[in-house]
N, C-alpha and C positions, 0 to 999 in steps of 0.2 A: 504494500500500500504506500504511496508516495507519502512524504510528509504535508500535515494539514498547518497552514498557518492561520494565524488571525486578520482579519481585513486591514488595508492599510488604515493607516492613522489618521489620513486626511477624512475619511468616513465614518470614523467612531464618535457617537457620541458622548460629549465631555462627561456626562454621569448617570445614571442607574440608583434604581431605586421602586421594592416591590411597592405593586398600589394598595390602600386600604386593605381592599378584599382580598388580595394576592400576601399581604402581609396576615392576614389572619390565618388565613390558610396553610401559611408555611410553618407558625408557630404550634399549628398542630400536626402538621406531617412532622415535627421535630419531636413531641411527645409521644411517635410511636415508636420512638428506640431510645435503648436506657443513658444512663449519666455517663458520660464519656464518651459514647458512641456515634454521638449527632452527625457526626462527618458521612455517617454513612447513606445522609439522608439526602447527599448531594445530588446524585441524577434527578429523584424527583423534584428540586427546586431547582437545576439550570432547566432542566425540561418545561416548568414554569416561565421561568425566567426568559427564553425564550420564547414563550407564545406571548408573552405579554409588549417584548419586544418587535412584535411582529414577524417572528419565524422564521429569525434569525438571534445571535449570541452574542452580544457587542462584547468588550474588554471590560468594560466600566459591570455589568451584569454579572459575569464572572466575578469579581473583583466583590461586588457585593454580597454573591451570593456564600465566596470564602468566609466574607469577614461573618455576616450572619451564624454561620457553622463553626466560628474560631478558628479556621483552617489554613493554612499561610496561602498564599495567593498560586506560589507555584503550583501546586498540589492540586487546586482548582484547574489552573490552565491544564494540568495533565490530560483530567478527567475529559475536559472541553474538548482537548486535542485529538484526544484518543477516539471516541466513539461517533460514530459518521452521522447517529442520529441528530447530534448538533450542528447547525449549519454556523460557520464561523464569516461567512458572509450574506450580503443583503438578498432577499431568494423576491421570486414574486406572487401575486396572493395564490398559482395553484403551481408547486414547488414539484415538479417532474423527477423519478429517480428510475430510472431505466435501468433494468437488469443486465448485464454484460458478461454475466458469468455461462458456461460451455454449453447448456442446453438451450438457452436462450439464443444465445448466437446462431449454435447450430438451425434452429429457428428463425431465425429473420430478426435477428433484434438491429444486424444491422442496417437492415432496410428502416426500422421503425427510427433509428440514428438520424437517419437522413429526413426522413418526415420532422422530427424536432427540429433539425438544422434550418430547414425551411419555413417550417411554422412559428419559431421564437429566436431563434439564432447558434450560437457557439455555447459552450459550456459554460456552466456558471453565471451567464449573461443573463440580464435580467430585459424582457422585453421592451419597448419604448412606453407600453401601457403600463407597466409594473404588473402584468396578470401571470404571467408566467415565465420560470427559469425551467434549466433542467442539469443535472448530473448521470453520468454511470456509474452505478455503483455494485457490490460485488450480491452475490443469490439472494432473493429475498423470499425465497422457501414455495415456489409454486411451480417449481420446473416440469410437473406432469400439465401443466398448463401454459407450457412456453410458445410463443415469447411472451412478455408479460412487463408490466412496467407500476409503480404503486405515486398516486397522486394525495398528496395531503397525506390522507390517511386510509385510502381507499388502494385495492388492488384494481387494475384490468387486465385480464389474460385473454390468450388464443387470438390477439393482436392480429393485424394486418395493417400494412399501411394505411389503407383507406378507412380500417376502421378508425385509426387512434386519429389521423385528419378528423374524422366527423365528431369523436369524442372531445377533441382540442377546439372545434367548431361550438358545440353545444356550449362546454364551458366560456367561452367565451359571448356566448349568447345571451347567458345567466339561468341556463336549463342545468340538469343536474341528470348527467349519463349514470346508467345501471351500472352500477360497479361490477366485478366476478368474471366468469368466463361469456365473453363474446357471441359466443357457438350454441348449437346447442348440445349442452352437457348440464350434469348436476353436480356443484363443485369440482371436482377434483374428478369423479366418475369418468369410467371410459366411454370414449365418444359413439354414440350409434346403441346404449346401454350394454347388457351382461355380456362378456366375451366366454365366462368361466362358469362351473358350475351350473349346467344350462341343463343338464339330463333330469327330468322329469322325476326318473325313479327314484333319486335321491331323496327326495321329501315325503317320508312315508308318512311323518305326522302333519303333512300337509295332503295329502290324500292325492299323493302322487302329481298337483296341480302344477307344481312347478317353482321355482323363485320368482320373490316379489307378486305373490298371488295372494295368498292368505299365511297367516301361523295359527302355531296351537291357541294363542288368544281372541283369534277376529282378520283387521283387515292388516293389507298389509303395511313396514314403517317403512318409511320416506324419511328421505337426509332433511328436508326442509322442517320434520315435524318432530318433535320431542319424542325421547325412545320412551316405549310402553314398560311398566318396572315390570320385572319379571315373577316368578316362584317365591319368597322370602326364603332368605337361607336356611334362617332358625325352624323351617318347618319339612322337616323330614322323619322319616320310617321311625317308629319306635325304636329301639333298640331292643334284640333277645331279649328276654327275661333271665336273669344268672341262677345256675341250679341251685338248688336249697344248700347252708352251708353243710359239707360233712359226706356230702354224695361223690361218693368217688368213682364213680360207672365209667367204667373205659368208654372212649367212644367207640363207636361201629367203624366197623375196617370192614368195608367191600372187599 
């Protein structure tokens, strides 16, 4: 990973400081860890810290959010440095991170490269409207759905050029595109449904009807709907009765 710096100095603003309600907030995320430990409460206040700065991390916020935690400053800038989910410079309000890691590629991520080049500019750049920036950045865990790229806080996968055009269209229109996969699929499911387990016979307590038809409780469950609870564990077979004490009967040998 190349080294992450902080925005130059001529963009920083001179200071920092959480608001009201970002400050109450923080003094209780620091009451959920014991006496000595508060440091450990850092990501969830730069991560604060950060949205309140508009979704981005200035020096002065860092620098704040040390002193809050008692933490020396460097220690903070570590933390900042280190993890990609802080953006150390000015992003725009829908903050593109495009997947660039081996299944994605393999996938078209770099055609989808090229559609961002066109529709918002170069890397890091932030557009003339301030609506959108973008980055490459490394998996972001949806590779049976590549190529794939996550906006704000939203995934969209099974990508094509033209789709992510119409999606960078929509947002820019002030419409709100269906996040997930593209295609149609069910989450992460393979495409065109069951490939596996498809023989009939198998389901004997389904009455031979097949998967995703009925189970032993009714209809059948679907990724979109809450799983059905099962059996209760604690409710099973009685257990033998144990011989009376002092019986000493061999057992039976067939």
């Amino acid at each position: 990973m190349a080294p992450r710096r902080l925005a130059p100095v001529e963009i920083q603003p001179k200071s920092f400081a959480f608001s009201a309600e970002n400050l109450k907030w923080a003094k209780v995320e620091l009451g959920k860890y014991p006496h000595g430990r508060q440091e450990s409460a850092i990501l969830a206040l730069l991560w604060r810290a950060q949205a309140q700065a508009g979704g981005w991390l200035p020096e002065a916020a860092i620098r704040h959010v040390a002193d809050f935690l008692g933490m020396a400053h460097i220690r903070a800038l570590e933390v900042a440095t280190f993890y990609t989910m802080f953006n150390l410079e000015p992003v725009g309000r829908y903050h593109v991170q495009l997947c660039g890691t081996t299944p994605c590629v393999l996938r078209g991520a770099e055609d989808l490269k090229q559609v961002l080049r066109e529709k918002i500019g170069e890397e890091y750049q932030v557009d003339a409207d301030g609506n959108f920036s973008w980055i490459e950045v490394e998996c972001l865990g949806a590779c049976v759905n590549a190529p794939m790229l996550q906006i704000n806080e939203d995934n969209y996968e099974d990508l094509t050029p033209d789709i992510l055009a119409g999606i960078l269209d929509d947002l820019s229109a002030g419409k709100t595109p269906r996040p997930g996969p593209q295609i149609e699929r069910q989450f992460s499911a393979p495409v065109g449904g069951p490939t596996t387990l498809t023989d009939a016979s198998l389901y004997v307590g389904n009455g031979g009807a097949g998967p995703g038809t009925a189970t032993h409780a009714g209809a059948a469950l679907h990724d979109d709907a809450a799983k059905m609870p099962g059996e209760p564990a604690e409710r099973r077979e009685a257990p033998a009765p144990k011989p009376p004490e002092g019986d000493q009967t061999e057992p039976r040998r067939d």
